[in-house]
C-alpha positions in Angstrom: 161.7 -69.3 104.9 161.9 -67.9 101.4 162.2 -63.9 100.6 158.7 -62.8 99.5 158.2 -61.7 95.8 158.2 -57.8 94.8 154.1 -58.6 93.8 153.4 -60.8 97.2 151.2 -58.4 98.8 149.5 -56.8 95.3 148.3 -60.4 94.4 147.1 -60.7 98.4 144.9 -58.1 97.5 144.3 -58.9 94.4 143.3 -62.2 95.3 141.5 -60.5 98.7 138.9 -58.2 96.2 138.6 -61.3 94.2 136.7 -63.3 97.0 139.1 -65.3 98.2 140.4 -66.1 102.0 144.4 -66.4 102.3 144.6 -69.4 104.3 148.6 -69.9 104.4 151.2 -66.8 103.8 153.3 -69.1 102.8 151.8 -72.9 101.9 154.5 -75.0 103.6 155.3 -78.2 101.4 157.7 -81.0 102.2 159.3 -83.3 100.5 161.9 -86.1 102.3 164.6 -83.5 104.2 163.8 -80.8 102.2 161.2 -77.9 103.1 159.8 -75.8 100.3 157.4 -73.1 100.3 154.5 -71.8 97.5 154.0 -68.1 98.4 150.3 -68.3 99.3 147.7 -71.3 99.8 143.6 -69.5 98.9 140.1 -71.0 99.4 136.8 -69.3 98.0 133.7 -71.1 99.8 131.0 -68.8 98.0 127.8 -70.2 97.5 126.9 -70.0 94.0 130.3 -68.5 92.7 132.3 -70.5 89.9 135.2 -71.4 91.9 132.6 -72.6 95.0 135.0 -74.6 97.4 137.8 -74.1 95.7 141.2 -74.5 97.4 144.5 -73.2 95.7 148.2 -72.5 95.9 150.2 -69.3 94.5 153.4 -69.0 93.3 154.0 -65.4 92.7 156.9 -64.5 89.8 157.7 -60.6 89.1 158.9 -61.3 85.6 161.3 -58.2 85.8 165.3 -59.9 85.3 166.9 -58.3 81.9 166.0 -62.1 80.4 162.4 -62.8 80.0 163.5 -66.3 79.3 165.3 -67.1 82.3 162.2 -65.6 84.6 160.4 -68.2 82.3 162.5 -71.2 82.7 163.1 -70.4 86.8 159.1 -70.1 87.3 158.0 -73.3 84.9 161.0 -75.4 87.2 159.5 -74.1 90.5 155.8 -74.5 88.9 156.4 -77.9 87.7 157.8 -79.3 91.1 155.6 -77.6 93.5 152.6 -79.2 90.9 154.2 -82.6 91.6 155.1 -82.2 95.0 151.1 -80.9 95.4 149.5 -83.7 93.4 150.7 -86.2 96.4 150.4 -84.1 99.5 147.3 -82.0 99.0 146.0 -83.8 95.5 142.3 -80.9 96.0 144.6 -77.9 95.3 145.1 -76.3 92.0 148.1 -74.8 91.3 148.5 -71.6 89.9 151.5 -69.2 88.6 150.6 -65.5 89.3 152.3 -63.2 86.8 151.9 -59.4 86.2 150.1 -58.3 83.5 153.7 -56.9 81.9 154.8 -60.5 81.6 151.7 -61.8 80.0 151.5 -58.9 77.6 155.0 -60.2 77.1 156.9 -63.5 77.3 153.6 -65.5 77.9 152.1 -63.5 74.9 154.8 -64.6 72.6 154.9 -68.4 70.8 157.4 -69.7 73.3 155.2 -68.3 76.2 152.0 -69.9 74.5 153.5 -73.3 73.9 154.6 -73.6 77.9 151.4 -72.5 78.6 149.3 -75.4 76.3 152.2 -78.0 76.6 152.9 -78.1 80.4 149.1 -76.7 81.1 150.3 -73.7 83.4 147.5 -72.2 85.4 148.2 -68.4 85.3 146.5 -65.5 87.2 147.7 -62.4 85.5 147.0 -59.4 87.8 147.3 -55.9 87.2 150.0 -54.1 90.0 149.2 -50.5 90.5 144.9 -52.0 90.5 145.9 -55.0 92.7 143.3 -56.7 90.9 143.0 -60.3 88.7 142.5 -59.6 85.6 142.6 -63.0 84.1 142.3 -66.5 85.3 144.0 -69.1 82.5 143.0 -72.5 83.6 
């Protein structure tokens, strides 16, 4: 099983406060011989609430190498293949990349950052780390 991210249990809470129930710590995925984990699978089952029945999967990226553009690259390759590797095995669960607010402020501010973002439709949940809280949701 994979190391867990510096941010794995700030975007637990995060996600926690935000209404939703962790239901895998990590989402086990397979694919052929090869086993491959997205930090956390989510459902929110509130009645009434915009994401009502909503299951999802988390991969958490920290965003904190000297090269913002190799922590892009290395997160849009894991994104990309846990998406694919998702649309076949559990096609009802949204993907999502959870970033700091740092590396949206940042990289994912800048035109490269936008143009990954529009072109390969990331998902993103920015969250703040010393508030452990969501502060955006970029579907």
């Amino acid at each position: 099983m994979p190391a867990k991210d510096l941010y794995h249990d700030v975007v637990v809470e995060a996600l926690t406060a935000d209404g939703w129930t962790i239901t895998d710590d990590p989402l086990y995925l397979s694919s052929g011989k090869r086993d491959l984990w997205v930090d956390l699978g989510a459902e929110r089952n509130t009645i009434g609430a915009e994401k009502e029945g909503q299951r999802i999967a988390v991969e958490i990226k920290s965003f904190l190498s000297k090269s913002p553009v190799d922590d892009l690259q290395d997160a849009i390759g894991q994104y990309d293949m846990y998406r694919e590797l998702l649309s076949d095995s559990e096609p009802d669960r949204t993907l999502y990349l959870a970033v700091p607010k740092s590396a949206y402020s940042g990289i994912f501010s800048e035109e490269l950052g936008q143009l990954m973002i529009e072109r390969l439709r990331l998902r993103l949940i920015v969250f703040e780390v010393k508030a452990e809280r969501i502060i955006k949701w970029i579907s």
